[in-house]
Steps between C-alpha positions, in 0.01 A plus 500: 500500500377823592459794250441770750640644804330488822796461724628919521289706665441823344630827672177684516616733841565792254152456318261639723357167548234484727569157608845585636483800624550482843781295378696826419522656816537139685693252323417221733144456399393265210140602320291213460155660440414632224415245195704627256846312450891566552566333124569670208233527205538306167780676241211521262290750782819679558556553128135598445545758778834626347351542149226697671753733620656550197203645297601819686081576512322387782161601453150362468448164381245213393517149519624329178314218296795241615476630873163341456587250329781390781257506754257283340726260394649477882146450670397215230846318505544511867153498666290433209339805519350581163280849428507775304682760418241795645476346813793628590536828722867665593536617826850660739397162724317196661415724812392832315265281317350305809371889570432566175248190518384607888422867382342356158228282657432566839403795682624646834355290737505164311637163610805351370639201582879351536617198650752553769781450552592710188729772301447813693413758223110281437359591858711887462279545161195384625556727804623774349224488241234536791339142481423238729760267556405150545858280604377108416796321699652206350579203677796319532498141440767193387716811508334737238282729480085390424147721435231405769246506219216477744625813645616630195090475409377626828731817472384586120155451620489656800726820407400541203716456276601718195788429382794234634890524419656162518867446509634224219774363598445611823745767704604432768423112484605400194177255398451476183130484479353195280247456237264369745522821756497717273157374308374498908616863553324552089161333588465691825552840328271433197210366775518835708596722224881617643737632242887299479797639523804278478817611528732226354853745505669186610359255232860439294630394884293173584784258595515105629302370195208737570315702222316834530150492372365798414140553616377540124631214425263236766163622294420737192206664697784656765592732249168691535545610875986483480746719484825351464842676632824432448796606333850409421678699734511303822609127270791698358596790732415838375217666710669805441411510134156526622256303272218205557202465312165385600282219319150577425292325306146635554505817288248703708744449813789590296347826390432587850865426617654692215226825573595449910839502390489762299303727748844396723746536225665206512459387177849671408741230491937495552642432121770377695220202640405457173809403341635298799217318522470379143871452518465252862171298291717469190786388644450380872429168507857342504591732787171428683557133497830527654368739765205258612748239556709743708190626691438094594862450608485824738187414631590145556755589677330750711243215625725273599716736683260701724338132539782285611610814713276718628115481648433702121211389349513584094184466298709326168354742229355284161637844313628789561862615648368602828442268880257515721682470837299440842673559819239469715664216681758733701353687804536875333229768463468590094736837564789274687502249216537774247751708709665151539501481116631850446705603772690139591537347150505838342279365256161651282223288489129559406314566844229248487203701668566739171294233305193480757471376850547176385861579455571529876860350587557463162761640206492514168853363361618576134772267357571645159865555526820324441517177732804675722274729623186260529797325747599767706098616559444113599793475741419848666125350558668186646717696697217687655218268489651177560377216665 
């Protein structure tokens, strides 16, 4: 028996939701791009965010003793994650902090490393922030994604290597990286002196019997060179509060941050994230079991679809709500498939190349919405695609 509902889709045409907006001026196409979901929050966010409303003062605010409190709590409990209190830093988001960490401790000019395919904002900051991007490409094998260590090595070495953002659980692929990976990935750093950064956003939404392992969990000694990002907002749906935190555990790093941080000011943060974030950690977990096993059944069904049906190959993801899906087996240039996608089944999808060249005949599929709709996006790839 289910407690919550994530069979009605919310009406979010008259919210200025980025997701849908094209949407509003043509009703045909269904959005499914961006990774946040078309479910409701939890009654307890909703009521947090309605008692915020009615203390009639919005103005500057801190982060409470329980906020704290909440969060450690959540990482021990569900990734056991244990550190202290100061290690944690605020921040508006995962992405704003990937540049806060770029800016911090490289210089224009530096190498900085990402393995592609990967979310598009970590080669934007690097690029944006005037450094040398180094693009490690993963390879694909037994249908996920793996690190080429040997040239994950040769790349650190031979670039020069500053400072390397890794994606945990990785987006667009879904692999959720194990213990053993991630003490390869650890080793290599500490031997050739590269600051970590792990951005673990997605580490409530490992799925199939797989568990996220945060990187400063493999070996005490990672904590020296790690920063750790995440937040609650992409497990339970409110990116729009506007609120992660980062982990760091080696004080001299975390007074760095904080001064780059400052020197940005960004170290203001939403008391609406605040309050809805302490609100999803205290009272989340019920909701975010129910979810997982909705996110398996939609992406179940999604596999076995496109695979029975069309020449659709879909990387299974290990966590996350989003699908890797390869086309490259129909006879279209990148810009037909994706006018194929758009303009014939009137459907959004990631564009693949978005995430590195890697990502060529590819699309980035997000099934976080009632199963109707996961349906009607299946049957209008079938429709288009099939075999």
């Amino acid at each position: 028996m289910t407690k919550y509902d994530f069979t009605t889709l919310p009406n979010r045409l008259t919210h200025h939701t980025y997701k849908w907006k094209e949407t509003e001026t043509d009703p045909e196409i269904i959005p499914a791009w961006i990774a946040d979901m078309d479910f409701n929050v939890i009654p307890e966010v909703r009521e947090a965010v309605i008692g915020y409303a009615d203390q009639m003062v919005y103005g500057y605010t801190y982060a409470s003793d329980s906020l704290y409190q909440s969060i450690l709590d959540w990482e021990k409990e569900e990734h056991g994650y244990s550190f202290d209190k100061e290690a944690i830093v605020f921040i508006e988001g995962v992405v704003p902090a990937i540049s806060t960490a770029i800016q911090a401790f490289t210089k224009e000019g530096d190498a900085v490393l990402i393995n592609t395919p990967v979310y598009p904002p970590f080669a934007r900051s690097v690029k944006l922030n005037r450094r040398k991007l180094i693009e490690n490409s993963l390879v694909e094998k037994d249908g996920l994604f793996q690190i080429d260590f040997d040239q994950l090595e040769k790349d650190i070495v031979e670039q020069d290597v500053k400072l390397y953002v890794l994606c945990n659980p990785h987006n667009p692929g879904g692999r959720v990286w194990d213990r053993e990976v991630l003490e390869k990935i650890g080793h290599l750093c500490q031997k050739h002196g590269v600051l970590l950064v792990s951005d673990e956003i997605h580490q409530d939404l490992a799925l199939f019997g797989h568990r996220h392992t945060s990187f400063n969990t493999v070996d005490p000694s990672f904590k020296d060179f790690s920063f750790i990002l995440t937040s609650a907002t992409k497990t339970f749906n409110i990116a729009g509060t506007k609120n992660s935190y980062v982990v760091i555990e080696n004080p001299k790093l975390r007074t760095a941050f904080k001064q780059r941080q400052l020197a940005n000011n960004q170290h203001e943060i939403s008391g609406l994230g605040y309050i809805a974030t302490e609100a999803a950690y205290r009272h989340g977990k019920p909701w975010l079991t129910e979810l997982k096993q909705v996110f398996e059944k939609h992406i179940d069904y999604v596999v076995d679809e496109l695979h029975e049906k069309t020449h659709i190959r879909v990387m299974k993801p290990q966590g996350t709500y989003l699908l890797w899906l390869d086309f490259s087996a129909y006879p279209y240039s990148d810009d037909e498939l994706h006018a194929k996608i758009h303009d014939q089944a009137k459907l959004i999808l990631n564009r693949g190349t978005d995430f590195g060249k890697e990502g060529n005949l590819h699309a980035r599929l997000n099934v976080a919405a009632p199963f109707t709709l996961i349906e009607e996006i299946t049957k209008r790839l079938v429709e288009i695609f099939h075999k």
